[in-house]
DSSP file (Angstrom, degrees, kcal/mol; ACC not computed):
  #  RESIDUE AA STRUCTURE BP1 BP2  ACC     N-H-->O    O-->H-N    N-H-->O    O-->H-N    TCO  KAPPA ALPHA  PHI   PSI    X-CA   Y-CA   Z-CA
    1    1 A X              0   0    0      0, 0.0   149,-1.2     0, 0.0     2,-0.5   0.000 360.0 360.0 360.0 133.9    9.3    5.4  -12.7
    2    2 A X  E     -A  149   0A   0     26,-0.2    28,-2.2   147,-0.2    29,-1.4  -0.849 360.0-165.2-109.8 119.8    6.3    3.1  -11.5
    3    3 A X  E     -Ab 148  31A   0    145,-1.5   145,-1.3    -2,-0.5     2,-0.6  -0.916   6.3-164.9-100.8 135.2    5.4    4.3   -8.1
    4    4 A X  E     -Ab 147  32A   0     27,-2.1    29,-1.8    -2,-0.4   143,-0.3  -0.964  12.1-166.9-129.7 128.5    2.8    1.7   -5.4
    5    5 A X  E     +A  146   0A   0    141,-3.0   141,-0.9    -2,-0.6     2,-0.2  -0.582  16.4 155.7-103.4 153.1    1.4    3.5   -2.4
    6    6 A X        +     0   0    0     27,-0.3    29,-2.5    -2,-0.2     2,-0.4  -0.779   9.1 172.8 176.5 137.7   -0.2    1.8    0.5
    7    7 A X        +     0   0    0    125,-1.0   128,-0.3    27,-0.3   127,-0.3  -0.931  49.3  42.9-146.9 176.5   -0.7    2.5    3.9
    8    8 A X        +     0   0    0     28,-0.8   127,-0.5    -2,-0.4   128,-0.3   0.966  50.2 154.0  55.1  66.6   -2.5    1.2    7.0
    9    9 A X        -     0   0    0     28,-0.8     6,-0.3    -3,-0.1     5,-0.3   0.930  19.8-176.3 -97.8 -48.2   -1.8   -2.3    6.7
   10   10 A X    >   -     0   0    0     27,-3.1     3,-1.2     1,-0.2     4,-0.3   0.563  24.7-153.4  83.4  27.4   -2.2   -2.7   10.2
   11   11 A X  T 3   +     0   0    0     27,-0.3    -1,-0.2     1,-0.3    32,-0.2  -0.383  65.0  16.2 -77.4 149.0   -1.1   -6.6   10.0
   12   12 A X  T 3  S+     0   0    0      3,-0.7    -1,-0.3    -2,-0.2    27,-0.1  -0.987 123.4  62.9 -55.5 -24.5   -1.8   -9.2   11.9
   13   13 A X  S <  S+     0   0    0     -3,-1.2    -2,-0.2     1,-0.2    -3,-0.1   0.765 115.4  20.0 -68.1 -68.7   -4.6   -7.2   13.4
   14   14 A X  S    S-     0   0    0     -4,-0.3     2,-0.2    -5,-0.3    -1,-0.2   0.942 135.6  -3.3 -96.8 -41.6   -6.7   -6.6   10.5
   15   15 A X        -     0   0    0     -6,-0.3    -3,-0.7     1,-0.1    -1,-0.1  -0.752  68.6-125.9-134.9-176.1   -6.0   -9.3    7.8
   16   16 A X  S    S+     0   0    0     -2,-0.2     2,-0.2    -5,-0.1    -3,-0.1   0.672  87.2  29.7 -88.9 -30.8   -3.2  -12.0    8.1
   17   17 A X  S    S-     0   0    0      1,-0.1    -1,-0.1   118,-0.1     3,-0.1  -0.886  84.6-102.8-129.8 132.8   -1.7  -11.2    5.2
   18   18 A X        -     0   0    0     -2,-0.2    -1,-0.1     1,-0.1     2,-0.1  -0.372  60.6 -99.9 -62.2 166.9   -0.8   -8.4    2.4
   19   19 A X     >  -     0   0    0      1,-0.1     4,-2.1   115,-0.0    -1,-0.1  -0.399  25.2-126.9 -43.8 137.4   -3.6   -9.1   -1.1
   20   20 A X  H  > S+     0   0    0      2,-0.2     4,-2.1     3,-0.2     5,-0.1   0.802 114.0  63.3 -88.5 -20.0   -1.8  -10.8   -3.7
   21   21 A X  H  4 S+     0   0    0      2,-0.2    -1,-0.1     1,-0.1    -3,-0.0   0.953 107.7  49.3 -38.0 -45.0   -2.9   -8.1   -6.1
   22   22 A X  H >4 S+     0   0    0      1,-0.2     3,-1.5     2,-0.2    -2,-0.2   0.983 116.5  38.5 -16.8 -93.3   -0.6   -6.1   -3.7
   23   23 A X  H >X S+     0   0    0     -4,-2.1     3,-1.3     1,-0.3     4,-0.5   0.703 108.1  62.8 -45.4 -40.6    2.2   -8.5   -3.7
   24   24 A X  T 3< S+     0   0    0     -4,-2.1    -1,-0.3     1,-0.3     4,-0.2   0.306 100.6  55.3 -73.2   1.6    1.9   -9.1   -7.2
   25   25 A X  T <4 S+     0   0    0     -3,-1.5     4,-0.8    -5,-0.1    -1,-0.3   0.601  79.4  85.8-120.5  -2.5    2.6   -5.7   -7.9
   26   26 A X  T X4 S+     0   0    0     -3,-1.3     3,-1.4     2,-0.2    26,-0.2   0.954  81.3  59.2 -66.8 -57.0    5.9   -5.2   -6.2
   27   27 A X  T 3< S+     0   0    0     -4,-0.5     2,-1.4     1,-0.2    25,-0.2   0.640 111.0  49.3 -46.1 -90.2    8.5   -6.5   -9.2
   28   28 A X  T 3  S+     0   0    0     -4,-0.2     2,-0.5     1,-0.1   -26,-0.2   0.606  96.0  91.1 -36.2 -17.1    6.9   -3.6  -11.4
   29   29 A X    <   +     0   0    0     -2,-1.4    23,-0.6    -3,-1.4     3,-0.2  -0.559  47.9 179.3 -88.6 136.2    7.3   -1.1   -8.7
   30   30 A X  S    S+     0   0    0    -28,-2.2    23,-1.5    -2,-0.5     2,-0.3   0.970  79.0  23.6 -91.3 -22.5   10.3    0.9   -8.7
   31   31 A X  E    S-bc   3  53A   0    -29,-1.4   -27,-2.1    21,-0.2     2,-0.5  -0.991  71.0-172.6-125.7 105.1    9.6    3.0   -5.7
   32   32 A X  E     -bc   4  54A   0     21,-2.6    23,-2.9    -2,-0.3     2,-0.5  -0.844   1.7-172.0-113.0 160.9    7.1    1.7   -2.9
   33   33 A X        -     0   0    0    -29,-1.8     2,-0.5    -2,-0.5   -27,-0.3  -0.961   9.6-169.2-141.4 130.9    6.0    3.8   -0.2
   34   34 A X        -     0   0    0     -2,-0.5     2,-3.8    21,-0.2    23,-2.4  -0.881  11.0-157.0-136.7 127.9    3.8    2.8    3.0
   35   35 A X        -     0   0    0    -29,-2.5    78,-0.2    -2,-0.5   -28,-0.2   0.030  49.6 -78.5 -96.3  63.8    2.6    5.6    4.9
   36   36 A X  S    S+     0   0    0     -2,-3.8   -28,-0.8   -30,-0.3    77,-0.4   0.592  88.3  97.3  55.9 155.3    2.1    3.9    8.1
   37   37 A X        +     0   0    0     22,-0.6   -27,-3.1    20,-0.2   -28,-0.8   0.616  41.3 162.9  98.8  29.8    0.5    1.9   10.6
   38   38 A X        -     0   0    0     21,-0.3     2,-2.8   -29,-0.2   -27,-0.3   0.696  19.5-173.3 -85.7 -19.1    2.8   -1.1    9.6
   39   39 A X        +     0   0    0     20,-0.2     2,-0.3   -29,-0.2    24,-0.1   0.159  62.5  47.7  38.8 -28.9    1.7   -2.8   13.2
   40   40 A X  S  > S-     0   0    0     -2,-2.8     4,-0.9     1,-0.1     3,-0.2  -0.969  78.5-133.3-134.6 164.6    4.1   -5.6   12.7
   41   41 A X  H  > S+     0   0    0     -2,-0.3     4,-2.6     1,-0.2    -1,-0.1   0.467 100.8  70.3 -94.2  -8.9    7.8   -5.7   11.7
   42   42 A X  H  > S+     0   0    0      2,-0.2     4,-1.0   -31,-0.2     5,-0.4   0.960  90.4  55.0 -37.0 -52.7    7.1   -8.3    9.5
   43   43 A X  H >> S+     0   0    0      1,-0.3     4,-2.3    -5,-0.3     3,-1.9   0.923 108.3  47.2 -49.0 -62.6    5.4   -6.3    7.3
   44   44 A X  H 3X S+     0   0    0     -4,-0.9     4,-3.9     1,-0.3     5,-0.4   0.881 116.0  50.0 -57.4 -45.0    8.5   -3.6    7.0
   45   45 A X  H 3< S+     0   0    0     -4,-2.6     4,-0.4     1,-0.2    -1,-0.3   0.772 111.7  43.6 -65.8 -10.5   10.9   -6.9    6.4
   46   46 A X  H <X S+     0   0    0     -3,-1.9     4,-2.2    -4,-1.0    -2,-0.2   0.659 121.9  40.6-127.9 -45.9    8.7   -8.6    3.6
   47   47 A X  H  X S+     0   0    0     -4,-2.3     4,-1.6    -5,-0.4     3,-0.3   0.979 116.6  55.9 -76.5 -62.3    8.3   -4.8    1.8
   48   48 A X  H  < S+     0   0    0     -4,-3.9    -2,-0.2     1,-0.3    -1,-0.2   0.900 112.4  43.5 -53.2 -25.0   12.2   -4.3    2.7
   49   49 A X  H  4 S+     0   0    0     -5,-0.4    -1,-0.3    -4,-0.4    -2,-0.2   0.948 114.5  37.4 -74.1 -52.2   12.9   -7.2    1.0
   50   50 A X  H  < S+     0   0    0     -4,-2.2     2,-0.5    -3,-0.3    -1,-0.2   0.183  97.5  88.7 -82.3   9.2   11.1   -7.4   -2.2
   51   51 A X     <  -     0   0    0     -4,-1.6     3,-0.2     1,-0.2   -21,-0.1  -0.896  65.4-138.3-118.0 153.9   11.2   -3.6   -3.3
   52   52 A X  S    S-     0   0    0    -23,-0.6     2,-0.4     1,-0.5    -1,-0.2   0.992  94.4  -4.8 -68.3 -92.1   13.7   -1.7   -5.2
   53   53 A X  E    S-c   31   0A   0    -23,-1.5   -21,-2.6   -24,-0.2    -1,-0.5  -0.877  74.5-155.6-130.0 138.4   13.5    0.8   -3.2
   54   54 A X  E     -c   32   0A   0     -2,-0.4   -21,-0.2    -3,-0.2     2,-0.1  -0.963   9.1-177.4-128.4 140.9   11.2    1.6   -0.2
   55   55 A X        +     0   0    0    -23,-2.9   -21,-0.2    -2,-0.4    19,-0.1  -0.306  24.0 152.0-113.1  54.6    9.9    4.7    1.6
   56   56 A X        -     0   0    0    -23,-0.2    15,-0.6    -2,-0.1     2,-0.2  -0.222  22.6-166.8 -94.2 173.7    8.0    4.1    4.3
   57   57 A X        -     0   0    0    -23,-2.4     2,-0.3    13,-0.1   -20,-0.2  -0.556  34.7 -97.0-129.9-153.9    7.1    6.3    8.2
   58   58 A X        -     0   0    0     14,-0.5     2,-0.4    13,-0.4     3,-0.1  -0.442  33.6-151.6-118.6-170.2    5.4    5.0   11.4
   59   59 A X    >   -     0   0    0     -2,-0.3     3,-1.9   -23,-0.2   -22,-0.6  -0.915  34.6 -82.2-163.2 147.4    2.1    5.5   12.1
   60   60 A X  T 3  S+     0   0    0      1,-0.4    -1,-0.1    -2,-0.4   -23,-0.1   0.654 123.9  49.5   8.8 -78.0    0.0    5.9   15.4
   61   61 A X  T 3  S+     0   0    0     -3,-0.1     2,-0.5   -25,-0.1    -1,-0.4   0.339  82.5 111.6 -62.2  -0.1   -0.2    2.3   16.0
   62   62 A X    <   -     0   0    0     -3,-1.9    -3,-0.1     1,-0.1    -1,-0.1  -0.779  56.3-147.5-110.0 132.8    3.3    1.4   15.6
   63   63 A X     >  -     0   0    0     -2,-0.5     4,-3.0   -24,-0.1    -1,-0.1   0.198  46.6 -67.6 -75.1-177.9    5.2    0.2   18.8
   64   64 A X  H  > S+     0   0    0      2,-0.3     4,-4.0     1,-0.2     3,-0.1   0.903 128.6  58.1 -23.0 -68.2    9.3    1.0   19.7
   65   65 A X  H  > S+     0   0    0      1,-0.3     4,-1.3     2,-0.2    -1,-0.2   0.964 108.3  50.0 -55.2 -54.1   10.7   -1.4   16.7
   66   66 A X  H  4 S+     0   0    0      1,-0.2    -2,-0.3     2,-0.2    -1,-0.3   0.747 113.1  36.8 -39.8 -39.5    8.9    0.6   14.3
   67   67 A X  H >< S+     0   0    0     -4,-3.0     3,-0.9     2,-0.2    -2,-0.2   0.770 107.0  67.7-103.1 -20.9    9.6    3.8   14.9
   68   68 A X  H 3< S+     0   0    0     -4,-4.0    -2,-0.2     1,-0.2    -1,-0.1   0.854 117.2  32.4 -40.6 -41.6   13.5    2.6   15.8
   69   69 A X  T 3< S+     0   0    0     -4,-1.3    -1,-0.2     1,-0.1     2,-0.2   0.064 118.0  73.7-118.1  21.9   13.6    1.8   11.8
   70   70 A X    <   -     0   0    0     -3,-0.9     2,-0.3    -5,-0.1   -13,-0.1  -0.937  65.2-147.9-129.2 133.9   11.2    4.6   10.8
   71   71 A X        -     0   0    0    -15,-0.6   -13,-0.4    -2,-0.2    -3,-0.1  -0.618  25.0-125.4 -81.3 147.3   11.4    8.1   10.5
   72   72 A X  S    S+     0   0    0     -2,-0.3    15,-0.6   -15,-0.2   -14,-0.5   0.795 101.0  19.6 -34.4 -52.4    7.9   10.3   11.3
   73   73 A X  E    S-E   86   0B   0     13,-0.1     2,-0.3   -16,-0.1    13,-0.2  -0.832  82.0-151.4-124.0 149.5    8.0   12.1    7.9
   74   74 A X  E     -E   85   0B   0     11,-2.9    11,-0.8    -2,-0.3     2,-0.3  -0.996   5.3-146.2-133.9 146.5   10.2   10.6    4.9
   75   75 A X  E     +E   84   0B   0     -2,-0.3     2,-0.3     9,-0.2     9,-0.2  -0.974  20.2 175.0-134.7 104.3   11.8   12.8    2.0
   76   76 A X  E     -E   83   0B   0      7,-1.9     7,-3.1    -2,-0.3     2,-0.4  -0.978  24.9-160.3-146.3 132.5   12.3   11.6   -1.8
   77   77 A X  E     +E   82   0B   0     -2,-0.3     2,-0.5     5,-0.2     5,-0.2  -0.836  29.0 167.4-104.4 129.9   13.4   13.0   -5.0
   78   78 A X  E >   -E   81   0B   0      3,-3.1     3,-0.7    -2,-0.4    -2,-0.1  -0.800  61.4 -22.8-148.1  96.5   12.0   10.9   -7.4
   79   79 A X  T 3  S-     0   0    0     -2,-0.5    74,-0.7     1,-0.2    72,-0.2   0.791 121.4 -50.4  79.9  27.2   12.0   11.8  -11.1
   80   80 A X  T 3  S+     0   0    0      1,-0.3     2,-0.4    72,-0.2    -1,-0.2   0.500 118.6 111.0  62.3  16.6   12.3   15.6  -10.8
   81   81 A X  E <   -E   78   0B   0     -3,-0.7    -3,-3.1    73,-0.1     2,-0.7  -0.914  66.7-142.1-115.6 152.9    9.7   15.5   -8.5
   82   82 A X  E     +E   77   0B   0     -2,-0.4    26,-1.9    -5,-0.2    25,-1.8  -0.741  36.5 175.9 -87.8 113.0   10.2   16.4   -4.2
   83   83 A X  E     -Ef  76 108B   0     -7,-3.1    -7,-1.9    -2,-0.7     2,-0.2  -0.731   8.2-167.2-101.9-177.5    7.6   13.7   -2.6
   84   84 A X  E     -Ef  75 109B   0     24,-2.0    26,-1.6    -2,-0.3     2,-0.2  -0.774  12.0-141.4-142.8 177.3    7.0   12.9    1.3
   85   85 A X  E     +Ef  74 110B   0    -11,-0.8   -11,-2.9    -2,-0.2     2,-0.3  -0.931  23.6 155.2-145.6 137.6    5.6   10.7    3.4
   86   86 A X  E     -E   73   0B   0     24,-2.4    26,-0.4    -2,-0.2     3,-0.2  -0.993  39.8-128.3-167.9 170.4    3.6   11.0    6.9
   87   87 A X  S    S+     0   0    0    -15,-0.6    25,-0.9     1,-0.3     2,-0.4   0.939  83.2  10.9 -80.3 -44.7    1.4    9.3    8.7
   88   88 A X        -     0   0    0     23,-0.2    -1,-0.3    25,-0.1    25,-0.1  -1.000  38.9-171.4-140.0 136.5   -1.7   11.9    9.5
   89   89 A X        -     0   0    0      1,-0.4    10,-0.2    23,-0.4     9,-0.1  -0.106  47.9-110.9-113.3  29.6   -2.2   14.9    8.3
   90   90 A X  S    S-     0   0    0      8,-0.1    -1,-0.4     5,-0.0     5,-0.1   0.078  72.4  -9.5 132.7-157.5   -5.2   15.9   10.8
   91   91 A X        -     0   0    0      1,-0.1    -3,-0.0    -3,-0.1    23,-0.0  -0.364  62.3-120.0 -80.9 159.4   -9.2   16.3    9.5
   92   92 A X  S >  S+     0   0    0      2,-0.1     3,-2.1     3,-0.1     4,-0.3   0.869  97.9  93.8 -62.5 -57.5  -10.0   16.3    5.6
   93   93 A X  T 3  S-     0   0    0      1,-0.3    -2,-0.1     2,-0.1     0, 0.0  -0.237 109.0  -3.2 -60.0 125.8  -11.5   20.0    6.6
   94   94 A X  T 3> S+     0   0    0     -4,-0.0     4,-1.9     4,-0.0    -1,-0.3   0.588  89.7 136.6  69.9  20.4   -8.5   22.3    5.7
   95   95 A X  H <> S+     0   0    0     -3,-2.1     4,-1.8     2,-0.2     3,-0.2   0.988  70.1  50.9 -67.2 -57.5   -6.0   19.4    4.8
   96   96 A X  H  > S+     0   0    0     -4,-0.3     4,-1.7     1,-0.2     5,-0.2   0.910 117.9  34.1 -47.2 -45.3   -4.6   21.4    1.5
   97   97 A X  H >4 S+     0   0    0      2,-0.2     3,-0.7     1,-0.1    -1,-0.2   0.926 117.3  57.4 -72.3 -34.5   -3.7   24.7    3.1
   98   98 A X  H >X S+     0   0    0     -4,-1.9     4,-2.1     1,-0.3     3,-1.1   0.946 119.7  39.0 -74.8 -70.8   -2.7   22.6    6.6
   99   99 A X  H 3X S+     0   0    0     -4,-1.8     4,-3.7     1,-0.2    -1,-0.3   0.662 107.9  47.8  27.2 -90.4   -0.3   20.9    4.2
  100  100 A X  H << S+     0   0    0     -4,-1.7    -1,-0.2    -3,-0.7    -2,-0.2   0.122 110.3  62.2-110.7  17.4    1.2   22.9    1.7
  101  101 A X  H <4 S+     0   0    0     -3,-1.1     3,-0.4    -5,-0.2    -1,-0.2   0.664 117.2  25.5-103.4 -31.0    2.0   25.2    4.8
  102  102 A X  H  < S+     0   0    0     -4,-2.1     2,-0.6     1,-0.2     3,-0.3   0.952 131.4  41.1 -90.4 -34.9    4.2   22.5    6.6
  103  103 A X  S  < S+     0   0    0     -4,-3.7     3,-0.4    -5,-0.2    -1,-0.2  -0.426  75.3 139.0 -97.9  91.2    5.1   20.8    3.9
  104  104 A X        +     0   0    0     -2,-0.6    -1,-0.2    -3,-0.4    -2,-0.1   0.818  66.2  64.2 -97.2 -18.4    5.8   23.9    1.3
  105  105 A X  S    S+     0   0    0     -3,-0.3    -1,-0.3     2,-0.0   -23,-0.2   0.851  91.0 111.0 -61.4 -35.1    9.0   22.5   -0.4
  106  106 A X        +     0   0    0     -3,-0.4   -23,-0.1     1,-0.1     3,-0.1   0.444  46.5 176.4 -20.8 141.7    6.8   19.8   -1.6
  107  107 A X  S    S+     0   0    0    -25,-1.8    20,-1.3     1,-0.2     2,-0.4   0.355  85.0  11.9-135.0  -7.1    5.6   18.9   -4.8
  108  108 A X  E     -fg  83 127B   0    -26,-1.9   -24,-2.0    18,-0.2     2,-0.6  -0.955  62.8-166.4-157.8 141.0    3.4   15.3   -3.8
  109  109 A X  E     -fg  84 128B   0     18,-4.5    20,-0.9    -2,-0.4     2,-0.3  -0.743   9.0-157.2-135.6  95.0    2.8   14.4    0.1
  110  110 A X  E     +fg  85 129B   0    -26,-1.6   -24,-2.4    -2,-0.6     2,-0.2  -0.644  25.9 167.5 -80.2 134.0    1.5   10.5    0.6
  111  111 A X  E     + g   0 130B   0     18,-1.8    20,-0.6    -2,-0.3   -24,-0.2  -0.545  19.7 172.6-130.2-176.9   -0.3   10.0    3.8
  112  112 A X        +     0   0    0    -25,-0.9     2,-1.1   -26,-0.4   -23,-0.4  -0.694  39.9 113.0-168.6-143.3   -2.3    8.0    5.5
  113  113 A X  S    S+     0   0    0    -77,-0.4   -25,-0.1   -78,-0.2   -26,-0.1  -0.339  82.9  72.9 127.8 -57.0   -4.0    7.4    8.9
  114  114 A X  S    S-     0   0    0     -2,-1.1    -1,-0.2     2,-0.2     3,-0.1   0.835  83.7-139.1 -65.3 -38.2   -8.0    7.9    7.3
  115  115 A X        +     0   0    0      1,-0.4     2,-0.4    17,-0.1    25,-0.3   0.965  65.5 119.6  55.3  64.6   -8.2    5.1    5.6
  116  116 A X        -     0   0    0     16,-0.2    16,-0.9    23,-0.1    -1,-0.4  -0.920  65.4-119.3-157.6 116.5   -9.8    7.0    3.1
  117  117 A X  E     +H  131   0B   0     -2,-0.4     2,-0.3    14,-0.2    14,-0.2  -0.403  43.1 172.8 -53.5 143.4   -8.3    7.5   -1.0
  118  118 A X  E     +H  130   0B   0     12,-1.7    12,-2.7    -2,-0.1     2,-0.2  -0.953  19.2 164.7-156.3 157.8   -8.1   10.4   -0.9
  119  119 A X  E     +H  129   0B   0     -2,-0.3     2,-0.3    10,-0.3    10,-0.2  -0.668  26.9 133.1-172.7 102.7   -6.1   12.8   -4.4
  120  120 A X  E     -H  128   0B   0      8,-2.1     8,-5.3    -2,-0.2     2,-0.5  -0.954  46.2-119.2-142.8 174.4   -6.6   16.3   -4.4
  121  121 A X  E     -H  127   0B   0     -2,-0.3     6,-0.2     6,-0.2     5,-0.2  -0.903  14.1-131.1-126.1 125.1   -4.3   19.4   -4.9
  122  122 A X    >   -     0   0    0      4,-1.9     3,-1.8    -2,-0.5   -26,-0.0   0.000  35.5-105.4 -50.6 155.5   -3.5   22.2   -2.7
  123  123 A X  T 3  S+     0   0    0      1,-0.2    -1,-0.1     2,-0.1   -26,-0.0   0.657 125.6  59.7 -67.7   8.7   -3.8   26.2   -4.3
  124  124 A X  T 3  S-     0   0    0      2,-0.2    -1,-0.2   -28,-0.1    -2,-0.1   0.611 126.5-105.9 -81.1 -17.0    0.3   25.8   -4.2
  125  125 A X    <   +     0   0    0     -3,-1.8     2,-0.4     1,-0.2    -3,-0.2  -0.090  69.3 152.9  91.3  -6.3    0.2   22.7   -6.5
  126  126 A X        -     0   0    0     -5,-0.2    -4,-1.9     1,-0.1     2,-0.3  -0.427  37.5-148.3 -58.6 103.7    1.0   20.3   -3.4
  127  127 A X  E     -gH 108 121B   0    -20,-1.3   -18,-4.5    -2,-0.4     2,-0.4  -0.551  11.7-163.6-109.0 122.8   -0.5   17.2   -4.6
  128  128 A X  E     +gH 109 120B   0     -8,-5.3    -8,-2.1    -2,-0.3     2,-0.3  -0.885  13.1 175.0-122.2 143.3   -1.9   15.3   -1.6
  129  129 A X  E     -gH 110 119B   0    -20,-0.9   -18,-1.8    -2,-0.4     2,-0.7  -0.987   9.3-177.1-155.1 124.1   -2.6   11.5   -2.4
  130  130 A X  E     -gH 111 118B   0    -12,-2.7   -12,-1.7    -2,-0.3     2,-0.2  -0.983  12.0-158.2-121.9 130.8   -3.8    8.7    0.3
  131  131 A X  E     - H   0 117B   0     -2,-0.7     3,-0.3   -20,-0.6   -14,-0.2  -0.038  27.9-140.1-100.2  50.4   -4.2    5.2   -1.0
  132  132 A X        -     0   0    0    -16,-0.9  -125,-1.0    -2,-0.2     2,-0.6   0.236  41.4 -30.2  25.4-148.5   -6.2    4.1    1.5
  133  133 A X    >   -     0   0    0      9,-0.2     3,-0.9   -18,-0.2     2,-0.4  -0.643  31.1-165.9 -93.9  68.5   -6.1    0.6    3.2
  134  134 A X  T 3  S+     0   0    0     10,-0.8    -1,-0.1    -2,-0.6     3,-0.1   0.618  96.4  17.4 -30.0 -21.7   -4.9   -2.6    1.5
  135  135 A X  T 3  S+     0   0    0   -127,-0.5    -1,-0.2    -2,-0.4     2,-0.1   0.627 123.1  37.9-137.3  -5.9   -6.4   -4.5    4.3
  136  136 A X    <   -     0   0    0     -3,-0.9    -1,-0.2  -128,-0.3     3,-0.1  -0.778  51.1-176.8-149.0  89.9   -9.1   -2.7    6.7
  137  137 A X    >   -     0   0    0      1,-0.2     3,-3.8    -2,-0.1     5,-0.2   0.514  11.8-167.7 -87.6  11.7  -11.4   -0.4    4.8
  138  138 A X  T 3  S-     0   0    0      1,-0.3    -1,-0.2    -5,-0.1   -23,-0.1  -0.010  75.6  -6.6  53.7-140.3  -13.0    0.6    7.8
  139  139 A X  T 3  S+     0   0    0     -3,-0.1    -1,-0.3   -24,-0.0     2,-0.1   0.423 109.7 108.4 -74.5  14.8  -16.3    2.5    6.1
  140  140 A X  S <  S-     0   0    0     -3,-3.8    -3,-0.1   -25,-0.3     3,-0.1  -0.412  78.6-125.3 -68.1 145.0  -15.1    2.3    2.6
  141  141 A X  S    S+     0   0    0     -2,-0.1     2,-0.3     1,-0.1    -1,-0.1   0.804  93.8  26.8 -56.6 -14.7  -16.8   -0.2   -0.1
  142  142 A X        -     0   0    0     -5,-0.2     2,-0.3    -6,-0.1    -9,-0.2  -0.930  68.7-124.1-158.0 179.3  -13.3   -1.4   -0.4
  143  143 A X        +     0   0    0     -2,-0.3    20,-2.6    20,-0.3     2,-0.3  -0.825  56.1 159.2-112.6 125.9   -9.7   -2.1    0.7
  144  144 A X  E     - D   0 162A   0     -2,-0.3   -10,-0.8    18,-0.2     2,-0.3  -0.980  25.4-168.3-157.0 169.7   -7.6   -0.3   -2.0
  145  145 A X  E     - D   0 161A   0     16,-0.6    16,-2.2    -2,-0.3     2,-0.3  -0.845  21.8-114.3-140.4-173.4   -3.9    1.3   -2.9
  146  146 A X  E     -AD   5 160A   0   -141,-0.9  -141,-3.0    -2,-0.3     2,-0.4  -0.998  19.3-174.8-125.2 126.1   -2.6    3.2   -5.1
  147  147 A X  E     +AD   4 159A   0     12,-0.6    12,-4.4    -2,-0.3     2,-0.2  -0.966  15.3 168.7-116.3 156.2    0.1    3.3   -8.2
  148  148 A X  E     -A    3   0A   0   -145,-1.3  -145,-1.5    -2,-0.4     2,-0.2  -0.567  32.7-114.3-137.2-178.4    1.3    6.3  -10.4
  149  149 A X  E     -A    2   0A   0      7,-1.5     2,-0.5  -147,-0.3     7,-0.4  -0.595  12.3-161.5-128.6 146.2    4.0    7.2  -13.0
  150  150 A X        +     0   0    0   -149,-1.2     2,-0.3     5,-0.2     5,-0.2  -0.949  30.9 163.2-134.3 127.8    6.8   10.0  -12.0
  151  151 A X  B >   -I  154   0C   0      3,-1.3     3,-1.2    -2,-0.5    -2,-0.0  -0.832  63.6 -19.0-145.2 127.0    8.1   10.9  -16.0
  152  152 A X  T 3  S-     0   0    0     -2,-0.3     2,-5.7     1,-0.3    -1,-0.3   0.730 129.2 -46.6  66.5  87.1   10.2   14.3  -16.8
  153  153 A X  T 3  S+     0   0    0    -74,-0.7    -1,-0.3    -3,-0.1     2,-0.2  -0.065 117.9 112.6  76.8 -52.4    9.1   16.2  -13.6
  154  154 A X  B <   -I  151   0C   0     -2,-5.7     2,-1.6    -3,-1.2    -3,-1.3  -0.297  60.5-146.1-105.7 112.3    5.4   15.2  -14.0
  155  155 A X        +     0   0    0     -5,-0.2     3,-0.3    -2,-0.2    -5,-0.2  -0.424  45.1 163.3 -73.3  77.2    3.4   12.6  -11.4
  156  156 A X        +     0   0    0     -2,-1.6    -7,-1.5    -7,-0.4     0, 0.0  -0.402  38.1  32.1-100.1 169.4    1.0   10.9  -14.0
  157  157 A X  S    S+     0   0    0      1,-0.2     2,-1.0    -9,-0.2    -1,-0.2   0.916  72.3 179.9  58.0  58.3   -1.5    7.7  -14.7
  158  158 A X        -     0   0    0     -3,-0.3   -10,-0.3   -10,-0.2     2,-0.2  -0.750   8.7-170.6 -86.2 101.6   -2.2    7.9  -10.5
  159  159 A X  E     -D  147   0A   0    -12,-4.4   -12,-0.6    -2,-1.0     2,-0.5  -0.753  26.6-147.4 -97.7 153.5   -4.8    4.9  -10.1
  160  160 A X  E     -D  146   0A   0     -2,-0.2   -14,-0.2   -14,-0.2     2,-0.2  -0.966  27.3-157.7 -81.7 109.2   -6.9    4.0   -7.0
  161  161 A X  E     -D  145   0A   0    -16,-2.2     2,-0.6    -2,-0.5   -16,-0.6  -0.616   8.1-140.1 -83.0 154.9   -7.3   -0.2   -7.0
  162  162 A X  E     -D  144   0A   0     -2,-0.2   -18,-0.2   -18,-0.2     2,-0.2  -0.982   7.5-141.1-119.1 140.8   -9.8   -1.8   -5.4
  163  163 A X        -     0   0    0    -20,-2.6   -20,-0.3    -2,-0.6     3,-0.1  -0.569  36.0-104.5-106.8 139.8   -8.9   -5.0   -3.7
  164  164 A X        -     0   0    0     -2,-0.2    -1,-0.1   -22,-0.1     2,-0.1  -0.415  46.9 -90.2 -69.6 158.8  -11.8   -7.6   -4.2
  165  165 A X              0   0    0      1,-0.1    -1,-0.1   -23,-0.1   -23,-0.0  -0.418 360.0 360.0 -45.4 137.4  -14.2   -8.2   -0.8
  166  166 A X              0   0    0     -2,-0.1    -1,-0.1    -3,-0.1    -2,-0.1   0.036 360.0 360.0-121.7 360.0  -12.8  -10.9    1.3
């Protein structure tokens, strides 16, 4: 199962548009996830539309319509594995244990908010994964997402992409 993470898209605001590396990656995904910060309802129709299946939440910036058709946290069994989704998980100091004590059922928890890659694992195994911004990399060198593998139980082949400078 081909998973593509992305959050903080934050469109029109920051770019006009998703990357067509992005877009271009949606047939191969079977499961896409955006962990919020969607800013327009385009965004959510355009994602609803072309993906198999989608998992997205709301994020900070997103008004009334957004959170009317998104839940805060989202909850997916995917491949023997339990993932979530939320928007902010609070500062990078103390994120695993802050974490894998609210979410404990967990076995991968996509986030967003930093705009920041972020892949580490909590001492519980709670595997905490952000794939930064497809479209406002804030202080980063780059604008990036992410895709993995779910096979047998096991969360595998997790890349960070880098989206060229625009």
């Amino acid at each position: 199962m081909r998973l593509l993470l992305m959050s903080d898209t934050h469109l029109p605001k920051r770019a006009k548009a998703l990357p067509a590396q992005l877009l271009a990656e949606l047939p191969h995904a079977d499961v896409v996830f955006h962990a919020g910060d969607w800013v327009d309802t385009a965004t959510l129709d355009l994602l609803e539309a072309h993906s198999r299946r989608l998992i997205g939440v709301y994020g900070n910036n997103d008004g009334a319509d957004l959170r009317a058709r998104l839940p805060e946290v989202a909850y997916a069994d995917l491949g023997g594995l339990r993932f979530g989704a939320v928007h902010e998980t609070g500062p990078a100091q103390g994120r695993e244990a802050r974490c894998a004590a609210r979410f404990p059922d967990l076995d991968v928890l996509v986030f967003g908010h930093s705009h920041i890659p972020w892949d580490t694992t909590a001492p519980n195994g709670l595997r905490l994964l952000n794939p930064g911004s497809p479209t406002d990399r804030r202080r980063q060198p780059y604008c990036t997402y992410m895709t993995a593998t779910v096979t047998d139980a096991d969360l595998t082949d997790v890349e960070l992409h880098r989206l060229p400078v625009r």
